[in-house]
C-alpha positions in Angstrom: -12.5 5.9 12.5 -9.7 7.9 14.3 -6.6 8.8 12.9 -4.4 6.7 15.6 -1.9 6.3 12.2 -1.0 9.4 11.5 2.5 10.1 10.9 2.8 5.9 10.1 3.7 4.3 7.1 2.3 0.7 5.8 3.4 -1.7 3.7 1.4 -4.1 2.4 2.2 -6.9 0.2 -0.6 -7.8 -2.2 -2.4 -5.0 -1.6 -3.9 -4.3 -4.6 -6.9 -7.0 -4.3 -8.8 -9.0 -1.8 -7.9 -9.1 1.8 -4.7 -7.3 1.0 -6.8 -4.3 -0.8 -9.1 -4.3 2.4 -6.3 -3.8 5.1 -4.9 -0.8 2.5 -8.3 0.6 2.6 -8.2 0.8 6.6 -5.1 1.6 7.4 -5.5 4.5 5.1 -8.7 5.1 6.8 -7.0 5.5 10.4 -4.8 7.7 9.2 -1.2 5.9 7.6 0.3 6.4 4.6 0.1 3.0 2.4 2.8 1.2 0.3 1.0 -1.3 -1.7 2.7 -4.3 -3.9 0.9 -6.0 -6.8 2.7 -8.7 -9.4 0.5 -8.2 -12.8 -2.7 -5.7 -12.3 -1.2 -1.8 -12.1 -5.6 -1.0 -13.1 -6.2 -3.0 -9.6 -3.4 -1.0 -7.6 -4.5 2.3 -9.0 -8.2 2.0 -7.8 -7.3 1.0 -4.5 -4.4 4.3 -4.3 -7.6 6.5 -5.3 -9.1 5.0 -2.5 -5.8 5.4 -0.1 -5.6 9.0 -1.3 -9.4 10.1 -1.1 -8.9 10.0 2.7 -6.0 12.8 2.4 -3.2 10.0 2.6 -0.3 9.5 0.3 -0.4 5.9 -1.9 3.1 4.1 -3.5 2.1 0.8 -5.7 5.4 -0.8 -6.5 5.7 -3.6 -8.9 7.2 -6.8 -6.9 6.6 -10.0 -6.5 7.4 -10.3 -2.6 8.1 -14.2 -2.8 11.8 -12.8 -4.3 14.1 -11.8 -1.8 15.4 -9.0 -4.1 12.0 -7.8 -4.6 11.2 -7.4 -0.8 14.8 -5.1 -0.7 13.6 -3.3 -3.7 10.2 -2.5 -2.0 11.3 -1.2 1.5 13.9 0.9 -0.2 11.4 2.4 -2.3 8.8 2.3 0.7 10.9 3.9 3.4 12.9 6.7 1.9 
């Protein structure tokens, strides 16, 4: 895959399983940087960072439930700065 990410940054809410897990994965693999969100499973998060940062990219899990308004501020501050 070519890196036609680099320099990008991705958030992706419920990324720490199914679909949400698998679009990490590849934009990690093209080269972004990946924000993930999970609500309960940090263990679940964590394999899929390893997985973000075995292809030389940097990984951010953040606790939120992204139904909450709050939450979604709380993650793109944390995300983006």
């Amino acid at each position: 895959m070519t890196n036609s990410l680099v320099g990008k940054v991705a958030l992706v809410t419920g990324g720490s399983r199914g679909i949400g897990a698998a679009i990490a994965r590849k934009l990690a693999g093209a080269g972004a940087n990946v924000a993930i969100t999970y609500v309960n499973s940090r263990s679940k998060a964590d394999e899929v960072l390893a997985d973000i940062e075995s292809n030389g990219r940097r990984g951010l899990a953040v606790q939120a439930d992204s139904a909450r308004q709050m939450a979604n501020e709380q993650i793109q501050e944390k995300t983006f700065r």
